[in-house]
Every structure is written in C-alpha cells, then in structure tokens.
ZADO-676769 format. One record per atom (N, C-alpha, C): residue number from 1; residue in three letters; atom name; x negated, y, z negated. Coordinates in pm, 1 decimal, always signed. Layout:
// residues N
(NUM,'ALA','CA',(X,Y,Z))
...
This chain:
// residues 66
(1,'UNK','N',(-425.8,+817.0,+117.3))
(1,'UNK','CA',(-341.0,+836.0,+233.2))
(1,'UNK','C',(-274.8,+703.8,+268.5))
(2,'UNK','N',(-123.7,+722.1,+312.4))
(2,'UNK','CA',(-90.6,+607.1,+319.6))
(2,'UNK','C',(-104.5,+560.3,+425.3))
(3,'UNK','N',(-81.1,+386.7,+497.9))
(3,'UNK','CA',(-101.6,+363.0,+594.2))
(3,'UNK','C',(-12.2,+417.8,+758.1))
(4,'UNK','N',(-72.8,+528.5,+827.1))
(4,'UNK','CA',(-53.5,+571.9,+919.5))
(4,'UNK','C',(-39.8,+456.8,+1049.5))
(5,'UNK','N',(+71.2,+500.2,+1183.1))
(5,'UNK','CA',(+111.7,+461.8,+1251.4))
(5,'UNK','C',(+20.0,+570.4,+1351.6))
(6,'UNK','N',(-158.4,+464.7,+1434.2))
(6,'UNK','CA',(-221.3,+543.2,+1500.5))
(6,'UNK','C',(-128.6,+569.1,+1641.2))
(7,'UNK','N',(-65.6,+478.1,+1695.9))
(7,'UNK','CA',(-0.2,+509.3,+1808.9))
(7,'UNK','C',(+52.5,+624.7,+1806.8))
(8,'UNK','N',(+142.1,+649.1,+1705.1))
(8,'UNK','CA',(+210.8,+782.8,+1698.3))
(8,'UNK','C',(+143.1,+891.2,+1685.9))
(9,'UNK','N',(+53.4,+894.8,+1601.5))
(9,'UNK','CA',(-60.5,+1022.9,+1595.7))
(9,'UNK','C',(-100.8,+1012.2,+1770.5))
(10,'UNK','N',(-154.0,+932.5,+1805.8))
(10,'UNK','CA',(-237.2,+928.6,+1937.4))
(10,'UNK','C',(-126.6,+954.3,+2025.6))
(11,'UNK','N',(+6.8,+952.5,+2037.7))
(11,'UNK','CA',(+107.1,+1020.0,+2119.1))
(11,'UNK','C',(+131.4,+1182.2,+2109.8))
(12,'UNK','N',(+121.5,+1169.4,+1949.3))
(12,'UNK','CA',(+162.8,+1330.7,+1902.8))
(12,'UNK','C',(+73.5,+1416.0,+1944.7))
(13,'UNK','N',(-91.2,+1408.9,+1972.0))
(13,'UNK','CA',(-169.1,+1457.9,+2016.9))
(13,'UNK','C',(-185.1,+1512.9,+2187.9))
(14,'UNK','N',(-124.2,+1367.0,+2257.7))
(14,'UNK','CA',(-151.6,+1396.1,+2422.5))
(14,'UNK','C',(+11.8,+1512.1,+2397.1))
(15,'UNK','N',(+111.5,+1489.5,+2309.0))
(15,'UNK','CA',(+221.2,+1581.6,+2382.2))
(15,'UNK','C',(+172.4,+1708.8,+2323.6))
(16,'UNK','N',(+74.5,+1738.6,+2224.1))
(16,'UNK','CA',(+63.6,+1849.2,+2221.0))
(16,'UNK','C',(-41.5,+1931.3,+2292.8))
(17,'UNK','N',(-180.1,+1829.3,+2335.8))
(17,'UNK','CA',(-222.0,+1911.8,+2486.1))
(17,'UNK','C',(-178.7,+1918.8,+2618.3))
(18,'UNK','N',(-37.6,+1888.6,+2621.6))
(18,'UNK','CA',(-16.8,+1861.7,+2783.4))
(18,'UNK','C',(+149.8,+1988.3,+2756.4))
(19,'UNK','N',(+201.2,+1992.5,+2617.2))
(19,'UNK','CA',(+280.4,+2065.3,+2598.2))
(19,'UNK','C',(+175.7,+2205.6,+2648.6))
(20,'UNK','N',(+114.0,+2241.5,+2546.9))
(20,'UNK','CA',(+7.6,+2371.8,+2578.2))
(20,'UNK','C',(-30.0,+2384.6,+2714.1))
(21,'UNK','N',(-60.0,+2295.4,+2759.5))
(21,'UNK','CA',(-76.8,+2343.9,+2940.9))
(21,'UNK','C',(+5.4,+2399.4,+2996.4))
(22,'UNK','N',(+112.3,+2309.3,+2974.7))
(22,'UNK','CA',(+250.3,+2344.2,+3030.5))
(22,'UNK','C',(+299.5,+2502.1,+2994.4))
(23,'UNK','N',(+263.7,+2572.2,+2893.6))
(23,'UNK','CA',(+316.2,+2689.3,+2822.1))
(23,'UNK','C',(+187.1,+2781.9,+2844.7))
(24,'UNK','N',(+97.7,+2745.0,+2856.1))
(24,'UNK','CA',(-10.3,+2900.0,+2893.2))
(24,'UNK','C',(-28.8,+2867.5,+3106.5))
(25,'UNK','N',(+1.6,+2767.3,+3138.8))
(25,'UNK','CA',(+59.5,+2795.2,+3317.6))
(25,'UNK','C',(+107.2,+2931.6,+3339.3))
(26,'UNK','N',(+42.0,+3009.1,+3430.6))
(26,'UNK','CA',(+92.9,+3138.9,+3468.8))
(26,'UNK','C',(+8.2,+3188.0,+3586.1))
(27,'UNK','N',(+87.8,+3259.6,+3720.6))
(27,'UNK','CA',(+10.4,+3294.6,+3829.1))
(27,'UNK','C',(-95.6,+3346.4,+3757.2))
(28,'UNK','N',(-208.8,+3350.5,+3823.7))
(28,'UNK','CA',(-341.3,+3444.2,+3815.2))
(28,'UNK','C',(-301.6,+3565.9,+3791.2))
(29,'UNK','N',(-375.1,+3625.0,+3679.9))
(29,'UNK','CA',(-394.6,+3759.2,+3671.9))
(29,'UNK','C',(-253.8,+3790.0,+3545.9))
(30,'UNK','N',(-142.9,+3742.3,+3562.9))
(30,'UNK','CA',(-38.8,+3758.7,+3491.7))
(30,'UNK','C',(-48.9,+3621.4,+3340.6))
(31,'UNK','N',(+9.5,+3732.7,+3202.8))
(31,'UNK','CA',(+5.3,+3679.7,+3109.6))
(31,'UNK','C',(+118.8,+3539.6,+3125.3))
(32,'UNK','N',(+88.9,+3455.5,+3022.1))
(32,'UNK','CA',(+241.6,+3359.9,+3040.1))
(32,'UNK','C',(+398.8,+3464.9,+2936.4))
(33,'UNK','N',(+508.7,+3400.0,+3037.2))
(33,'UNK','CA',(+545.7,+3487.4,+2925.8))
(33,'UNK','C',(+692.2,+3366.8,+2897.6))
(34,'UNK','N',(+656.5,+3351.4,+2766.0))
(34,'UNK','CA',(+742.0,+3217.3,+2683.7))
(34,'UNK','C',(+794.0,+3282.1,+2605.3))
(35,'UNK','N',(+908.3,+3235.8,+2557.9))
(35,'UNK','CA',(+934.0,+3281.9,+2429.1))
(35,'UNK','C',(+882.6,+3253.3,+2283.0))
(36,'UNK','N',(+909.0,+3285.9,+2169.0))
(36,'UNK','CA',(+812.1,+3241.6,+2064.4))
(36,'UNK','C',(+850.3,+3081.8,+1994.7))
(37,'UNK','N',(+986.3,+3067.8,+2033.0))
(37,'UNK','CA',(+1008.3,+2927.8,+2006.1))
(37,'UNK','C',(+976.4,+2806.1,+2082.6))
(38,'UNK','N',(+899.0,+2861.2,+2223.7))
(38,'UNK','CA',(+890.7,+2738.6,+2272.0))
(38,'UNK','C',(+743.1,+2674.9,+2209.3))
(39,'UNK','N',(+655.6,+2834.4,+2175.8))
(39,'UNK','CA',(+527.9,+2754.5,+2090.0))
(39,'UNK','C',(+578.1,+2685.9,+1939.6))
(40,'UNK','N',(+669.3,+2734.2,+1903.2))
(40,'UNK','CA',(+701.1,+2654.6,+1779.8))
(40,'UNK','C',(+707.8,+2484.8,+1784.7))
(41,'UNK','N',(+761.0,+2443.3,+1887.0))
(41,'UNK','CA',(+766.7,+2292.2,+1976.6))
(41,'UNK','C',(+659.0,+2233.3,+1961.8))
(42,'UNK','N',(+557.4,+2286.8,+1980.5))
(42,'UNK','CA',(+427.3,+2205.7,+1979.3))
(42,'UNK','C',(+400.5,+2141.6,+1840.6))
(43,'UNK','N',(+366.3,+2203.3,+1676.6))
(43,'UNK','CA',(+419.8,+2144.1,+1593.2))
(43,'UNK','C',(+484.9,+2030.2,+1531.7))
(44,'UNK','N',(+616.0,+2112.4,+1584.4))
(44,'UNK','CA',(+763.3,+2021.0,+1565.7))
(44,'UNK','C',(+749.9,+1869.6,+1640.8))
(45,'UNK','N',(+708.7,+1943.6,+1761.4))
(45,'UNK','CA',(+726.1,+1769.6,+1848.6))
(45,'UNK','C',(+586.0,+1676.7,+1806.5))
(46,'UNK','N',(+491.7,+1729.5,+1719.4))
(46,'UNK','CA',(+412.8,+1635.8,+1658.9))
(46,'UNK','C',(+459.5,+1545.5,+1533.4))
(47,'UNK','N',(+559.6,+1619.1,+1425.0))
(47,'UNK','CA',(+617.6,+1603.0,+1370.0))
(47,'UNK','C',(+682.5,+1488.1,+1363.8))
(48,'UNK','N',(+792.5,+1519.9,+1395.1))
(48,'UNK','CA',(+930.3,+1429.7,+1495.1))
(48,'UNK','C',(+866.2,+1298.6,+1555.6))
(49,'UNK','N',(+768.3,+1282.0,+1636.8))
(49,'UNK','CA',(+711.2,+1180.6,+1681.6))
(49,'UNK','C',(+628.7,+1078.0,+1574.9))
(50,'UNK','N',(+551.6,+1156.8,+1522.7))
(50,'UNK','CA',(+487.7,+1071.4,+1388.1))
(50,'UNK','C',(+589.6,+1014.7,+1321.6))
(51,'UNK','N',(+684.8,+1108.4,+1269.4))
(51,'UNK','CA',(+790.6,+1050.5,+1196.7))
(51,'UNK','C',(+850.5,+933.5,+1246.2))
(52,'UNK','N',(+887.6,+935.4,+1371.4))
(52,'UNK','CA',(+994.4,+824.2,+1454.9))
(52,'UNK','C',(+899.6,+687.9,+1473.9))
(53,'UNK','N',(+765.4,+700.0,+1539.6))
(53,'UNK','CA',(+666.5,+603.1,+1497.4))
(53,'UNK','C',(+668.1,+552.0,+1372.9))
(54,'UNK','N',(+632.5,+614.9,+1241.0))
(54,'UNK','CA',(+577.0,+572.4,+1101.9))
(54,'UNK','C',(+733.6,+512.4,+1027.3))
(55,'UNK','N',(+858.9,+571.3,+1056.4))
(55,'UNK','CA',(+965.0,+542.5,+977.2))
(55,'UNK','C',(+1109.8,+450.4,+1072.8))
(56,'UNK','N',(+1065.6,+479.8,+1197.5))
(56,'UNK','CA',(+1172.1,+410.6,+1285.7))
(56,'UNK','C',(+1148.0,+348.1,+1424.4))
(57,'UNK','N',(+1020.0,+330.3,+1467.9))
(57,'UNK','CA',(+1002.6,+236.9,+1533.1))
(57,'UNK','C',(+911.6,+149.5,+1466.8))
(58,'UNK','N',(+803.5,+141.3,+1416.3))
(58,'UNK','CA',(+744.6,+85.7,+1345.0))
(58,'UNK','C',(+622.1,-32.1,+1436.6))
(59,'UNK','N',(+621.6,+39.4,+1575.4))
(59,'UNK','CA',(+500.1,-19.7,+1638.0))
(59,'UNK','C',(+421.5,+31.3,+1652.0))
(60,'UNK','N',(+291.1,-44.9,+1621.7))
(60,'UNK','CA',(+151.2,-17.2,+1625.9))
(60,'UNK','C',(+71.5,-68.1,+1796.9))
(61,'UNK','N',(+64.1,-35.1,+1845.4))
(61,'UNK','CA',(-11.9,-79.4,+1978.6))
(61,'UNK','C',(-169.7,-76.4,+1915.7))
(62,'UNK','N',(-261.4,-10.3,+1850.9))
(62,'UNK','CA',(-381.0,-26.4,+1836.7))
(62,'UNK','C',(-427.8,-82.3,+1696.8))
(63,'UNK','N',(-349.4,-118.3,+1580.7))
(63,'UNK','CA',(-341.7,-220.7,+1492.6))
(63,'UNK','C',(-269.7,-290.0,+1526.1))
(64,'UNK','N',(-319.7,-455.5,+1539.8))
(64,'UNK','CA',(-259.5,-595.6,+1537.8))
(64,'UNK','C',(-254.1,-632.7,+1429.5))
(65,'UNK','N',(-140.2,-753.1,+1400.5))
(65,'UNK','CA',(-168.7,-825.5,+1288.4))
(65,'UNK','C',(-262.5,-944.1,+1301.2))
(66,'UNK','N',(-291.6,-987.5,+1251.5))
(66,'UNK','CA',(-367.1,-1130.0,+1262.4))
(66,'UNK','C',(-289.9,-1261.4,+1193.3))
C-alpha cells in the first residue's frame, strides 16, 4: 500500500459520520425521506477528499517530517 495521506482519511471519515446523521434526521416516528443520491454522497465525498489530500494538497497534519 502506498504511502497514504492520514489527515485525509481522518477527514473522510468525520464527513462521513456527520454526513449520515445529517440524512437519517427525521421527526419521531416518521421515516427519513432523502433521495437515493444524496446517500450516494457519502462514498463519493470520501473519495474526492482522500483524493484532494493524497494528490493536491499534500498536507499531512499527523505525519511530520523530521
């Protein structure tokens, strides 16, 4: 495996439990009702973020260099 950008994983993760909150939110008693692409997002926006970390920003906050 090649060398991974943890910041980005560790971003891609909080947006995808705080995305999911955001999308099963629904008064009591009533189902949520989303459409099917907005769960597709969750994924995607893990994706997209790793990517933009690992290939175009290229900062690490929890590896330093020495």
């Amino acid at each position: 495996m090649k060398n991974r950008n943890v910041t980005g994983i560790v971003l891609a993760v909080i947006y995808c439990i705080v995305l999911f909150e955001i999308l099963i939110d629904a008064p009591p008693g009533e189902a949520p009702n989303n459409p099917l692409w907005a769960y597709a997002m969750i994924p995607l926006g893990a994706v997209v973020i790793t990517s933009l970390f690992d290939y175009v920003i290229k900062f690490d906050f929890f590896k330093k260099k020495k």
